[in-house]
Every structure is written in C-alpha cells, then in structure tokens.
C-alpha positions as CSV (number, residue, x, y, z in Angstrom):
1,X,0.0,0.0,0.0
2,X,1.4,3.3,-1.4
3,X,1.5,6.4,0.9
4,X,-1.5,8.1,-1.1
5,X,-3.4,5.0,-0.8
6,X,-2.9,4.9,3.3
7,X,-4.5,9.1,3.1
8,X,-7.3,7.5,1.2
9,X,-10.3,7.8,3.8
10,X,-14.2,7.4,3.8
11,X,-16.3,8.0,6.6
12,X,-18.8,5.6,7.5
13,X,-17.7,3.1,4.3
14,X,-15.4,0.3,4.4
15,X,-12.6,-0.4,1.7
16,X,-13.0,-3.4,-0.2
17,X,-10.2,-6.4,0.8
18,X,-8.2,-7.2,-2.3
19,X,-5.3,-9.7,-2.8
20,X,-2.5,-9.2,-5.4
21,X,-0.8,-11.3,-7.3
22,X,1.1,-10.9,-11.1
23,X,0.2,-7.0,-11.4
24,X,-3.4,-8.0,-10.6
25,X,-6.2,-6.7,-7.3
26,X,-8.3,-9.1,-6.9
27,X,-11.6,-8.5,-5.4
28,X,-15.0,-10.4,-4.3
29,X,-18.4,-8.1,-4.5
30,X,-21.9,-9.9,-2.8
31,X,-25.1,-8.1,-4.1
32,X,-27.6,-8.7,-1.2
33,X,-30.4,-7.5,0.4
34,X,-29.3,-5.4,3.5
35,X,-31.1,-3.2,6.6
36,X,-29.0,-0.2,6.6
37,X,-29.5,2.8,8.9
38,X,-29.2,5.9,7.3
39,X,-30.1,7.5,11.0
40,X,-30.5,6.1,14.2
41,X,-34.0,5.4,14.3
42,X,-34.6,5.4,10.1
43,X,-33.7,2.0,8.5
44,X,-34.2,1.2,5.2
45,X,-34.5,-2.4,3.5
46,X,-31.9,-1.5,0.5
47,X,-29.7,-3.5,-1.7
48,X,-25.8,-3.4,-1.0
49,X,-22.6,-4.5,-1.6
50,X,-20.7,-6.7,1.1
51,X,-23.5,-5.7,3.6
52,X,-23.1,-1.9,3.1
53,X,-24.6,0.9,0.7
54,X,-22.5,2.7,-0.4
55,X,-20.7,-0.6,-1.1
56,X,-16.6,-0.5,-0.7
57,X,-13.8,1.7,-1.8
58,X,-12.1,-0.2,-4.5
59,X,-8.7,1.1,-4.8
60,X,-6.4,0.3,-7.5
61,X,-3.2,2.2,-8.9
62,X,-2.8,3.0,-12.4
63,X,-1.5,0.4,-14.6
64,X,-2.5,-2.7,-12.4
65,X,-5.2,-5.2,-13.5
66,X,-7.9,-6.1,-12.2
67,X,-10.3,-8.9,-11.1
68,X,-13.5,-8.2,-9.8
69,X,-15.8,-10.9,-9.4
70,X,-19.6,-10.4,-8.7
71,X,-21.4,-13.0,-6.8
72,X,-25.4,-12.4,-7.1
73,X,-27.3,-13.2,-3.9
74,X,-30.5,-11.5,-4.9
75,X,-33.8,-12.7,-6.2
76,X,-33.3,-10.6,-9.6
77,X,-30.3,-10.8,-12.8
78,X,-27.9,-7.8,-11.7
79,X,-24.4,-7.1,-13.6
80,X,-21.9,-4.0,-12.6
81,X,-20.4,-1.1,-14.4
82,X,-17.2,0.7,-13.6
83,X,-18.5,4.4,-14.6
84,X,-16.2,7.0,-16.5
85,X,-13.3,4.1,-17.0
86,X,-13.2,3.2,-20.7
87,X,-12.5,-0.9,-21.2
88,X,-13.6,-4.1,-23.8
89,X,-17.1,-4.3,-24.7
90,X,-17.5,-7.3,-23.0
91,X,-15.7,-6.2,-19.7
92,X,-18.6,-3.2,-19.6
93,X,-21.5,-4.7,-17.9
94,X,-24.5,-3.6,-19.6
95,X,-25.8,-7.0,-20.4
96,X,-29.4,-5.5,-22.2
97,X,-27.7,-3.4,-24.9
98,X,-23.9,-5.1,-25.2
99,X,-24.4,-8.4,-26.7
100,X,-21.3,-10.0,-25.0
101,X,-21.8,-9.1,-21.8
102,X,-22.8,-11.3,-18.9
103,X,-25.9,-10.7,-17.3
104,X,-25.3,-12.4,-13.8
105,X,-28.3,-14.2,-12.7
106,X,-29.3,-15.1,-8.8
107,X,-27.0,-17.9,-7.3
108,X,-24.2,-16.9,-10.0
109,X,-21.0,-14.9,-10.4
110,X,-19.0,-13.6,-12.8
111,X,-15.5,-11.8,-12.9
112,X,-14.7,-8.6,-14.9
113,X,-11.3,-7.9,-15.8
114,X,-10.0,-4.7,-17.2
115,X,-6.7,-2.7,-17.1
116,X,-6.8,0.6,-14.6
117,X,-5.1,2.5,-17.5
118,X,-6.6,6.1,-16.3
119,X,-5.8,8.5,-13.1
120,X,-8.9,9.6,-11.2
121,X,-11.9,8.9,-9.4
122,X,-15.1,6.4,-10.9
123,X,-18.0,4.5,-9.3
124,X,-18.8,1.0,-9.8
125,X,-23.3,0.5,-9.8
126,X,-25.7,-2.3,-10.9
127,X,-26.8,-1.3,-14.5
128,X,-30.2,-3.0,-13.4
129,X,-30.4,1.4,-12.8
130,X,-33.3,0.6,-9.9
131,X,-30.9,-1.8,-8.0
132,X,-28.6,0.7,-8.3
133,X,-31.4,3.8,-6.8
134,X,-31.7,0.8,-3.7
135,X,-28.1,1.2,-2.9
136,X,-26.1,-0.8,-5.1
137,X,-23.3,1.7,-5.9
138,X,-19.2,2.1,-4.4
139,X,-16.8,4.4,-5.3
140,X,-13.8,3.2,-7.3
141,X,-10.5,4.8,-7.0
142,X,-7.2,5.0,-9.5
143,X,-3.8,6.3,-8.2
144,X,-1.3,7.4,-10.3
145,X,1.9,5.3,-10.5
146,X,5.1,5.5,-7.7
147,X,7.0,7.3,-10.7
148,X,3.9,10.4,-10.6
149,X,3.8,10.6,-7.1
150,X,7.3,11.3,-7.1
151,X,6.3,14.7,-8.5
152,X,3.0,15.4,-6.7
153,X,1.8,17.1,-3.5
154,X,-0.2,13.8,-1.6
155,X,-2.7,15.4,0.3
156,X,-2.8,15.1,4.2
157,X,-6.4,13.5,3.6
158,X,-8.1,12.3,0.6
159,X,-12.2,11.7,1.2
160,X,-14.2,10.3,-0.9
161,X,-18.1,11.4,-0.5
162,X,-20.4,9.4,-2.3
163,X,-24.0,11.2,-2.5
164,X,-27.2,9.4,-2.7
165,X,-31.1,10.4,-2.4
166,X,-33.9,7.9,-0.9
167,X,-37.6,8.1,-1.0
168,X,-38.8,6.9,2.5
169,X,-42.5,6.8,3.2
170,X,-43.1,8.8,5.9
171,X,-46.4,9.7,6.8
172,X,-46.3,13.7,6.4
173,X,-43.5,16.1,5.8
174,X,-41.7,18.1,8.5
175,X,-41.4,14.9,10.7
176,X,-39.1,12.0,10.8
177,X,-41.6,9.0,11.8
178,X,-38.8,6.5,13.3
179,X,-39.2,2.6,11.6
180,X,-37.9,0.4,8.9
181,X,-38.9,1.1,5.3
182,X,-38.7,0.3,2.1
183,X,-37.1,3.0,-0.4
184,X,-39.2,3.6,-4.2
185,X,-37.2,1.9,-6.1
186,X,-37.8,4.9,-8.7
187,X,-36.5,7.8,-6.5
188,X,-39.0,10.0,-7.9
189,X,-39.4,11.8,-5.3
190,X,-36.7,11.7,-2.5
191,X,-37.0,12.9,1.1
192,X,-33.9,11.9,2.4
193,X,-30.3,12.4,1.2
194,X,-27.2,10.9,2.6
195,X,-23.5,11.3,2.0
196,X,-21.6,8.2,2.6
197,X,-24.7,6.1,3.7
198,X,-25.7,8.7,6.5
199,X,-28.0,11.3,7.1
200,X,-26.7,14.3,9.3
201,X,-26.6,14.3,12.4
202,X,-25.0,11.1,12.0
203,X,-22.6,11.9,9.0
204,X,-19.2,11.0,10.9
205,X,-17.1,14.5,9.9
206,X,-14.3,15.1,8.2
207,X,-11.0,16.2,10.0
208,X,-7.7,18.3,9.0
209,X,-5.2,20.2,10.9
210,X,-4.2,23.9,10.1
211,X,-1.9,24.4,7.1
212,X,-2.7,21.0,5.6
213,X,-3.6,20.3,2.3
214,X,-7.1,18.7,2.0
215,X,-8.9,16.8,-1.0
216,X,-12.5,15.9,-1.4
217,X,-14.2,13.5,-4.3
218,X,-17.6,14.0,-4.5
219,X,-19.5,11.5,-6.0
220,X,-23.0,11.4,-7.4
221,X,-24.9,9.0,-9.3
222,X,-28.9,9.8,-7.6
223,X,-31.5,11.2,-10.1
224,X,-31.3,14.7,-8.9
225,X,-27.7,17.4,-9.2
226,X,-26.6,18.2,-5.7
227,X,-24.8,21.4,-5.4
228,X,-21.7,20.9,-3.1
229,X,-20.1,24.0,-0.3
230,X,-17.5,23.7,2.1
231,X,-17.8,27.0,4.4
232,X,-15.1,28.8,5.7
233,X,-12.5,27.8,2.7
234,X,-12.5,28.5,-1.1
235,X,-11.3,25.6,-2.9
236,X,-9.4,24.3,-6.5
237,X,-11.6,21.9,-8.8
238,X,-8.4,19.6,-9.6
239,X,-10.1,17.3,-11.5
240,X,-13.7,16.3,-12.9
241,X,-14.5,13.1,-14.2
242,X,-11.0,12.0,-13.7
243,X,-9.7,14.6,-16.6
244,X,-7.4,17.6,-14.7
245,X,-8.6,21.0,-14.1
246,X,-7.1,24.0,-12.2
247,X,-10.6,26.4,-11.6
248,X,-10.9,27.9,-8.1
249,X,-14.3,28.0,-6.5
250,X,-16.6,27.8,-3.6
251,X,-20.1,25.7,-4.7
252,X,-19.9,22.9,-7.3
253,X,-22.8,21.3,-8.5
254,X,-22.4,17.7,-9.3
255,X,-24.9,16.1,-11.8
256,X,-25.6,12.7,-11.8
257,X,-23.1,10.9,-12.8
258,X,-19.9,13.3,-12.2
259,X,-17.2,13.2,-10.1
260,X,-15.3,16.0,-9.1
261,X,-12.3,16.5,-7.0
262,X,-11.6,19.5,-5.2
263,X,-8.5,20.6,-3.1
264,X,-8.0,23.4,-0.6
265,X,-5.8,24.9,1.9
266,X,-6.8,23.9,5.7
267,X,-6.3,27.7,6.6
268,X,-9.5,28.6,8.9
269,X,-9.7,26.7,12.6
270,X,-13.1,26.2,13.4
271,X,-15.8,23.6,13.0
272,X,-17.3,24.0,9.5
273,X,-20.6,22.8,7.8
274,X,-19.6,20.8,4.2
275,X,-23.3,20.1,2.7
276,X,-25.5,20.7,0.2
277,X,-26.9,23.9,-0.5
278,X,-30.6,22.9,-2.0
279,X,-32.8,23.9,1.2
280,X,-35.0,20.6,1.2
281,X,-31.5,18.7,0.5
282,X,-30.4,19.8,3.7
283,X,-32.9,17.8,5.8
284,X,-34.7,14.8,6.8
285,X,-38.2,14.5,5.6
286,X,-38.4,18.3,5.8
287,X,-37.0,18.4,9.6
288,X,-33.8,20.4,9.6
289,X,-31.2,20.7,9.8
290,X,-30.1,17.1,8.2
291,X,-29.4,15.1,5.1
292,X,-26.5,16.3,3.0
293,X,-24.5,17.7,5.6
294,X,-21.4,16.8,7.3
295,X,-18.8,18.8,9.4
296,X,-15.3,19.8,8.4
297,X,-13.2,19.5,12.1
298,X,-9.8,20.9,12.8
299,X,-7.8,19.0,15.6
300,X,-4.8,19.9,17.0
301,X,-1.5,18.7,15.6
C-alpha cells in the first residue's frame, strides 16, 4: 500500500479487501439484500454490496489489472459497471444493450477484468439502474503510478463522499416518523439524502489540521444534481470526471453521474458545515437541519 493509498479515507464506508498477485487486485463483491441505517431510528431495506450501501472503496493504482468478481445473492439478474473508465465491450456490464456481456443471474457470479489504465476517481453500480437507486453503488478509486507521485503534493487526507437520495414513506413532511422502510425503487421523489450512507446528524465528519492540504471526491450517481459548499474555505476543482482542471471556486454542483475532486488549503480553525446547499437537500423529511450535511473539524496537531 502506497502512501496516497494509506490518506485515502471514507467516513462511515469500508474499503474493499483485495489480494494481489502478477500486477493484478483481486476483489469479491456480494449483491444482497441489507437493513441499513441511514439515522438512528430510520432504517431502510436496501440492496448493498458486502452488507453496506454505499458498497466499498475499491482502490487500484494506475497500470494494475484487475479482477473483480460479482457473486449475485439477490432474487433478480444484476451485472456492474465501472463508470467514467473506458475498457472491452465485454468487460462493460450492460448486459441489455452489449451483446457479449454477462448478465449475472441469482446464485451466479461472474468476474470482470479490465486494465486501470486512467488516473482519477469512478463508481462501480448495478446497471439493473433501480438496484442501483436501492443502494447498489461504491466508489472506485485510480492512483497514479510510484514514478507520478514522485512529483505530486499527496494530500494530508483524501475523502471520498459518495451522495445518494432515498424516498422513505413517511407519513407527512416536516417529521421524521422513526421505523424500517422500504425506499421507491424509482426515487422519484426523495426525502432523504445521505453522504456516505448517512443522514446528518450522523454523518461522521471530516477532520484536517491547520496548514494542511485537503482533497475531497464528491460522487454522485442519484437522479437529482446536488450542489456541493465547504464553508469557511475557497477551494481548487483539480479534476472532474477523472480529466485535470485548475478552476478555483466555492459551490460545485455535481450532476448525476460526475465526479469532481476538489482541493484546498486547511487555513480557517473552526468547525465548519460541508453540505448541500438545496434547502430541502439539507434535511430529513423536511425536519432540519439534516441530510447532505457533514462537518469539516480541525484538531490539533
């Protein structure tokens, strides 16, 4: 494990176990139903990976291989797709328009294998798009070779926040009605919106120490945009959809589907609010403040 990978952190969501061998990760996925808490007293019956939503990290560093081999323990066919990362037809995993790919049917697995030939951050996601809207998403993660760090500033922390929408019954708006539910699979509608799995108050923050450089992947693949602000700190889009960029800013919005990378300058002690700026975004069935908020924490060196 490089000394990028070891910054690599994501709050509340596991990184998946690999083993390496001849240039090659190799890694084991389980689609399964899952109860998964998005708050304390609001669980919802969603799909996951590995028994959590979002499912794990992948990490990979550029040039490696890789394995990755589904196992299906739903009732329904599912099959996977590593998003923005170009590879063979039949590597792709959308089994209903590509003709040689494997649709992965309940009881079955399969394993993908494609070269990580391209710097930046991706998500993996069921291409069955309503198993993905019940959870069935991770974020997926390239690092640049040895050789390129040599010449790079690693940050002291690298999050990854991967942002996701649910629509909960609930029986009116304004109110969080504690119990266990089962999301639309359509997402027409959401009512709650997590980052990392969690609604706030029980987004775990994010922590940095003064003069320390810090770097944040936002993730989205959920129906709506969610427009993205860290308080307290202007920040430097490095990258967006894996492809470099150098535009300073303060709000991002990140449509479905994108992934952008931001850096910034640790330069303002204080407890800070990192969330999203849509006022219904920002809480739980209407109650407020929650949903698409987490805290940026300084500690003390």
């Amino acid at each position: 494990m490089n000394t990028w990978e070891m910054r690599l952190k994501s709050p509340d969501v596991p990184f998946a176990k690999y083993t390496y061998r001849n240039n090659t990760r190799h890694f084991h996925l389980i689609a399964e139903p899952i109860k998964h808490n998005i708050l304390k007293n609001i669980t919802i019956d969603a799909i996951g990976y590995n028994g959590s939503t979002p499912g794990p990290v992948i990490v990979i560093k550029q040039g490696e291989w890789i394995n990755l081999t589904v196992e299906n323990r739903l009732d329904k066919p599912t099959a996977l797709h590593v998003h923005g990362l170009s590879k063979p037809n039949c590597q792709d995993g959308a089994p209903d328009i590509e003709p040689c790919t494997k649709k992965i049917m309940p009881g079955e697995s399969f394993t993908y294998r494609f070269l990580a030939w391209q710097v930046g951050t991706f998500f993996y996601h069921s291409t069955m798009e309503q198993q993905a809207a019940q959870g069935l998403i991770g974020a997926f993660v390239i690092l640049p070779t040895e050789e390129k760090m040599m010449d790079m500033e690693i940050p002291y922390a690298d999050y990854i926040l991967l942002l996701q929408q649910w629509e909960i019954p609930q029986l009116s708006l304004g109110k969080v009605y504690p119990g266990i539910y089962k999301p639309n699979e359509f997402d027409r509608n959401p009512n709650f919106f997590t980052i990392n799995g969690k609604a706030f108050p029980d987004t775990t923050p994010l922590y940095t120490i003064y003069r320390e450089k810090i770097r944040i992947r936002f993730i989205n693949k959920s129906s709506n945009s969610h427009s993205m602000h860290i308080h307290g700190h202007d920040f430097v889009v490095v990258a967006v959809d894996g492809f470099s960029r150098k535009e300073f800013d303060d709000t991002i919005d990140v449509a479905s589907g994108r992934r952008i990378d931001v850096e910034f300058l640790s330069n303002n002690p204080g407890i800070w609010p990192v969330n999203g700026t849509k006022t219904f975004h920002q809480s739980n069935n209407g109650e407020s403040p929650g949903g698409m908020i987490t805290k940026l924490v300084y500690k003390a060196k």
